[in-house]
C-alpha positions in Angstrom: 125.2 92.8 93.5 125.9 94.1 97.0 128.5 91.2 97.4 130.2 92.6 94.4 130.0 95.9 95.0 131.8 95.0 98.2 134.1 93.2 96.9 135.5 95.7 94.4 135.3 98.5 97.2 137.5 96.6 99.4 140.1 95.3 97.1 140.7 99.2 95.9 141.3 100.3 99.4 143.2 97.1 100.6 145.8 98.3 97.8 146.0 102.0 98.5 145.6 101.7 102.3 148.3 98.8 102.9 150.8 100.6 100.4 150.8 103.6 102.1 151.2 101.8 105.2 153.9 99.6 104.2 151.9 96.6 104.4 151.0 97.1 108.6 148.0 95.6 109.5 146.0 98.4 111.7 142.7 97.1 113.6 140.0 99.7 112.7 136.6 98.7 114.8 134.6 101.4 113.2 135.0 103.9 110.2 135.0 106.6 113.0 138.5 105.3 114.4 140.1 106.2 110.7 140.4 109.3 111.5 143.0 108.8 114.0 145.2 106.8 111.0 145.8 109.3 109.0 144.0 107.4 106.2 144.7 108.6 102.6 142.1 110.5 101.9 140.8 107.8 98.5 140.7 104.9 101.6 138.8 107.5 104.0 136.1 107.5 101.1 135.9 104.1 100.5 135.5 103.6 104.1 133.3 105.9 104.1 130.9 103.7 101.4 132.0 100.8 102.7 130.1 102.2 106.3 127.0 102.9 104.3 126.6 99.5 102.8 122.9 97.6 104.1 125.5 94.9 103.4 127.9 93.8 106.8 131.8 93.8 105.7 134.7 92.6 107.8 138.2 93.0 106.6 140.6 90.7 108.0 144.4 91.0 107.3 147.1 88.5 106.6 147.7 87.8 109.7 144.2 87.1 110.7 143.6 90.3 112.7 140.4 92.3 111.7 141.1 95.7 110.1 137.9 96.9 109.6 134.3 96.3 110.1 131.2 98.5 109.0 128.1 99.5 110.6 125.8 97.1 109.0 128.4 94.3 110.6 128.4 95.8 114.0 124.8 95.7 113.9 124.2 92.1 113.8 127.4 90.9 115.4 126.4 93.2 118.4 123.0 91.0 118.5 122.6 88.5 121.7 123.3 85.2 120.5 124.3 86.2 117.1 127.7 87.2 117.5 129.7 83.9 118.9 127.5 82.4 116.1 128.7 85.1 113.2 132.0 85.3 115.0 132.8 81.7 114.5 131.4 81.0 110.7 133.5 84.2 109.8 136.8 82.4 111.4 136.2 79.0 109.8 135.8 80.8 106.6 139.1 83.4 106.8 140.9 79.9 107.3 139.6 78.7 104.4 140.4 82.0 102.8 144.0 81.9 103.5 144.7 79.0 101.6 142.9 81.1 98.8 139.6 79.4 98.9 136.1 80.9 98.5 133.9 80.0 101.4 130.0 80.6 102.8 127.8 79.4 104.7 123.8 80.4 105.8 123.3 80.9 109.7 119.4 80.2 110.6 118.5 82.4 113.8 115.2 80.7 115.4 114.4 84.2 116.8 112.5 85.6 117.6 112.2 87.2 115.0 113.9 84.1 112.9 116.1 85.6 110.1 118.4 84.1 107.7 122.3 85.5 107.2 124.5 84.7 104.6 128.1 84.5 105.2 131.1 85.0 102.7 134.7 85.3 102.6 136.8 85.7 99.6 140.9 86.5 99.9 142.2 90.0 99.1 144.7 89.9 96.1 146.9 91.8 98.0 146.5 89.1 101.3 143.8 89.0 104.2 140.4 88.7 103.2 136.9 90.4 103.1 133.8 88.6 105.1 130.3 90.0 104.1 127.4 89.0 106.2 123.7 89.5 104.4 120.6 89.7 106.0 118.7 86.7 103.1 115.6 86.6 105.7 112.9 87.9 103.3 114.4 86.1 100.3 114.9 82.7 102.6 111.3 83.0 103.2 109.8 83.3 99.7 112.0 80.9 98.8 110.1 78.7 102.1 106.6 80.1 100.5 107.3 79.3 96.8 108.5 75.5 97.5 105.4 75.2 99.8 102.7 76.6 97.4 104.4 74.2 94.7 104.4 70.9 97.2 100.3 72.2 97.7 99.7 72.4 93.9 101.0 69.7 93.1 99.6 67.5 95.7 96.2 69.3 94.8 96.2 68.5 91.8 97.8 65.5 91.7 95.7 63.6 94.0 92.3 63.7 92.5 93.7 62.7 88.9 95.0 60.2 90.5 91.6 59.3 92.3 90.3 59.0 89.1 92.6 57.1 87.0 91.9 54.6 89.5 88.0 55.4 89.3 88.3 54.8 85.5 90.5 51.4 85.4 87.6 50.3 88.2 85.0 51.0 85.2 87.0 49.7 82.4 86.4 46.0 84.0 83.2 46.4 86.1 79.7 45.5 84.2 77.2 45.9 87.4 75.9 49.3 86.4 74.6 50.4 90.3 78.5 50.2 90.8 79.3 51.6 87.6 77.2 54.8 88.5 78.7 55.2 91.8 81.8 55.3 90.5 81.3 58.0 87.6 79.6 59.9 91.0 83.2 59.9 92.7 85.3 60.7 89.5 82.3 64.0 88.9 83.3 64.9 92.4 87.1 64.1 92.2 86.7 66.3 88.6 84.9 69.3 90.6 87.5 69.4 93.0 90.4 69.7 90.7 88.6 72.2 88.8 87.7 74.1 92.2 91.5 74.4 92.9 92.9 75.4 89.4 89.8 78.4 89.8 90.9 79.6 93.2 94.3 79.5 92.2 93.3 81.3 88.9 91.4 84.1 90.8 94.0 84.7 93.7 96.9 85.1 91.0 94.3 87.5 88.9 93.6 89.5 92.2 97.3 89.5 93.7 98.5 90.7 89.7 95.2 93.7 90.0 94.5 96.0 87.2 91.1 96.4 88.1 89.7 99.9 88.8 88.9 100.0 92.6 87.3 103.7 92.6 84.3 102.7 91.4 81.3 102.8 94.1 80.1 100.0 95.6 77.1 99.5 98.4 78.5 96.6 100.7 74.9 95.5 101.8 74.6 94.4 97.6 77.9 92.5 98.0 76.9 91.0 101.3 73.5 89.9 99.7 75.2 88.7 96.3 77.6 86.2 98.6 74.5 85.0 101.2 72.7 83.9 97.8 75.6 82.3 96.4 75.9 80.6 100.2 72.0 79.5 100.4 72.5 76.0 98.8 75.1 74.7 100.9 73.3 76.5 103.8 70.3 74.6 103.1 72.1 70.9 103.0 74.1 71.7 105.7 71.4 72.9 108.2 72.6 76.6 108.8 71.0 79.7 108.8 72.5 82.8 108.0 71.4 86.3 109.4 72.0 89.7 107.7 69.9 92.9 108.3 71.2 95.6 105.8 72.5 98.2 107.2 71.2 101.7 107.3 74.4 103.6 107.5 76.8 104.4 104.8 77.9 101.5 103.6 79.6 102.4 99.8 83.2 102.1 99.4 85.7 102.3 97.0 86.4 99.6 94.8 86.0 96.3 92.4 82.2 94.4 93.0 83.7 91.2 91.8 86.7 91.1 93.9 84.6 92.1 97.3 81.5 89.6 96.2 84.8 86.6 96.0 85.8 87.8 99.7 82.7 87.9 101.4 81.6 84.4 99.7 85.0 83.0 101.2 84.2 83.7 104.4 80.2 82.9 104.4 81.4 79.7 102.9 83.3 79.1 105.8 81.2 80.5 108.2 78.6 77.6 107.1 81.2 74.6 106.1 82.3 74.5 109.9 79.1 75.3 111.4 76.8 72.5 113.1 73.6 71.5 111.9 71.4 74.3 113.9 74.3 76.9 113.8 73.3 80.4 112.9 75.8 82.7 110.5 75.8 86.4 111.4 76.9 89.0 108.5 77.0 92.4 109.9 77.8 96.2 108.6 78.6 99.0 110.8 80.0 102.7 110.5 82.7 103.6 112.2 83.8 107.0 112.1 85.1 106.8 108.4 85.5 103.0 107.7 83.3 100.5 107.3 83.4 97.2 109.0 81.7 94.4 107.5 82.1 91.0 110.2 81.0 87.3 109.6 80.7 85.7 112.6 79.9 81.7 113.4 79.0 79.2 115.9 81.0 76.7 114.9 84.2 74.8 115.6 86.2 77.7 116.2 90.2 78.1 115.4 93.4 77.1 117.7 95.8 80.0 119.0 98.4 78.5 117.2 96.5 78.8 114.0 95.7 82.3 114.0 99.0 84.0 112.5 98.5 81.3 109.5 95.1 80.9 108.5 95.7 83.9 105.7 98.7 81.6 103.8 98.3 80.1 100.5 97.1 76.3 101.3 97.3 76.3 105.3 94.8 74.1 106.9 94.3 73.9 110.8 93.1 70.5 110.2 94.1 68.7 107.0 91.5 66.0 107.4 88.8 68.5 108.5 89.3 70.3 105.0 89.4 67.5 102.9 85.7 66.4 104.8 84.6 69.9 103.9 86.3 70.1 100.5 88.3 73.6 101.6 91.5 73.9 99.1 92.7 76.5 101.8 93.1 79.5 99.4 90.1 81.5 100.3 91.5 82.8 103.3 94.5 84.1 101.4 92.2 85.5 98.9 90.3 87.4 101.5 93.4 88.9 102.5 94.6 90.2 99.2 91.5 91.8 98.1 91.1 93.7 101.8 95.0 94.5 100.8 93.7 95.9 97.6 91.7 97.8 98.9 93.1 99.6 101.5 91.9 98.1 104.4 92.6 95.5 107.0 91.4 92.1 108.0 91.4 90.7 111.4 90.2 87.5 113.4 88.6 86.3 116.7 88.1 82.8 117.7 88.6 80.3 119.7 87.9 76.7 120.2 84.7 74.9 120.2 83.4 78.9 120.5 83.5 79.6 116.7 84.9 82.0 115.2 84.9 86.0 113.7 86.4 87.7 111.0 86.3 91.5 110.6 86.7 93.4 107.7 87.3 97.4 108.1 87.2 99.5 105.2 87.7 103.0 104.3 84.1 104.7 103.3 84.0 106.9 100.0 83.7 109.8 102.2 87.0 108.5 104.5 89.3 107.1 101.1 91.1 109.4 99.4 
């Protein structure tokens, strides 16, 4: 829409600018050189929103010199390293613009930060051409998140059915019924998995989309408890204890039981799947000043550097094969992270390797929230 907008700016002052001018092509770094043109006054105010376009516009004449070029284009051409690279694409595509055709191209900046531009030149009607240069970064990248989440679904999904397909043609033909039984085992657990992905992906699209009230009061220590209970079982096969004394300060917040009960779980879940046999979990409440800060801590394998800026995405894994072993579907993180979004507060890690690992929750308190 920008592009357009642009476009049609542009092609009105090429026409009354260059007519005044009897077609002599004036370089104009910056709307605050027009002043020294005597610039009708129309052009003057189409420079003028040309200049306060988010969108970057370069006008090049006929003869390939540039006439004009707003802020948002100064910007990023003025960036280190940007500018041969902007610089160039822009030339290719004027020469592709004076034989009258259309012509863009996406530049990919490793960064840091990494962004994304999009490039485009379309000839003038009345000759030259105009060259708009869009910062696509955020849109590049949900573009990068959507394909990936899709890739993870599928291959979710798709690989236990497939698991059992293969379980069931083993049945079809097999009459030894030890055998038999082992197999309807692997196609229950294959079955549970599937079902366990389709849930979390269920629950992190309910949360993300809200709706619930979040005003209503609730006592952490009662969700801490609710999510240790749920934990017990796979504490118990697993060998790991889990530690909680409730606290004594104030401990309510603002918001939805279910929702906080779901984060909690995640990360006791967690705490205990990649904990030893003789590892302790630690849940823990504290006041501070007017937030609450709920942390699970572990003994466990602990997390890589590299790790840590990802471990809240939709389907990362630090280890692939690790998950798999533990039967992690690498939502719950990203789950956690969305319901601390909700409500207001923020979420933060420690760990390192072989150390395990530490993940703190700070809310605000119903005395603190507004």
């Amino acid at each position: 829409m920008l592009y357009v907008f642009a476009a049609l700016a542009v092609v009105g002052w090429s026409v009354v600018f260059w007519q005044r001018r009897n077609h002599e092509i004036v370089v104009v770094p910056s709307v605050e050189s027009v002043e020294t043109l005597d610039v009708p006054a129309e052009s003057d105010e189409t420079l003028n929103v040309l200049d306060a376009l988010p969108l970057g516009v370069v006008v090049v004449g006929d003869n390939g010199q540039e006439i004009f070029r707003n802020r948002a284009a100064a910007e990023v051409t003025g960036m280190r390293h940007v500018d041969v690279l902007v610089e160039e694409v822009i030339e290719r595509l004027v020469r592709l613009a004076s034989i009258g055709q259309l012509g863009s191209e996406q530049i990919e900046l490793a960064g840091p930060p990494q962004r994304v531009l999009d490039v485009r030149v379309t000839p003038l009607p009345e000759g030259g051409s105009i060259a708009t240069i869009d910062d696509i970064t955020e849109r590049w990248m949900l573009d990068q998140v959507r394909t990936d989440f899709v890739a993870n679904v599928s291959h979710e999904l798709k690989t236990p059915v497939g698991a059992i397909s293969v379980l069931a043609e083993t049945i079809e033909g097999e009459t030894e019924d030890e055998l038999v039984l082992r197999l309807v085992r692997r196609m229950i657990i294959e079955s549970e998995r599937m079902s366990r992905t389709i849930d979390e992906l269920l629950e992190l699209s309910r949360i993300e989309m809200g709706g619930e009230m979040l005003s209503a009061p609730v006592d952490l220590n009662d969700v801490i408890a609710e999510a240790i209970d749920r934990a017990l079982p796979l504490a118990s096969r697993q060998g790991v204890a889990i530690a909680f004394e409730k606290s004594m300060d104030e401990s309510t917040i603002k918001g939805d039981h279910f929702q906080l009960v779901s984060a909690v779980s995640n990360l006791v879940d967690n705490a205990v799947k990649y904990s030893d046999e003789g590892g302790l979990v630690t849940v823990s409440l504290v006041t501070i000043d007017e937030s609450v800060e709920l942390q699970v801590a572990d003994q466990g394998i602990g997390i890589p550097m590299a790790s840590l800026d990802r471990i809240f995405e939709r389907f990362y894994r630090v280890d692939r094969a690790r998950s798999r072993g533990t039967g992690g579907t690498g939502l719950g993180l990203s789950i956690v992270r969305h319901v601390v979004t909700n409500h207001g507060g923020e979420v933060n890690v420690r760990s390192r390797e072989g150390e395990g690992s530490t993940f703190i929750l700070r809310f605000p308190s119903i005395h603190g929230s507004k």
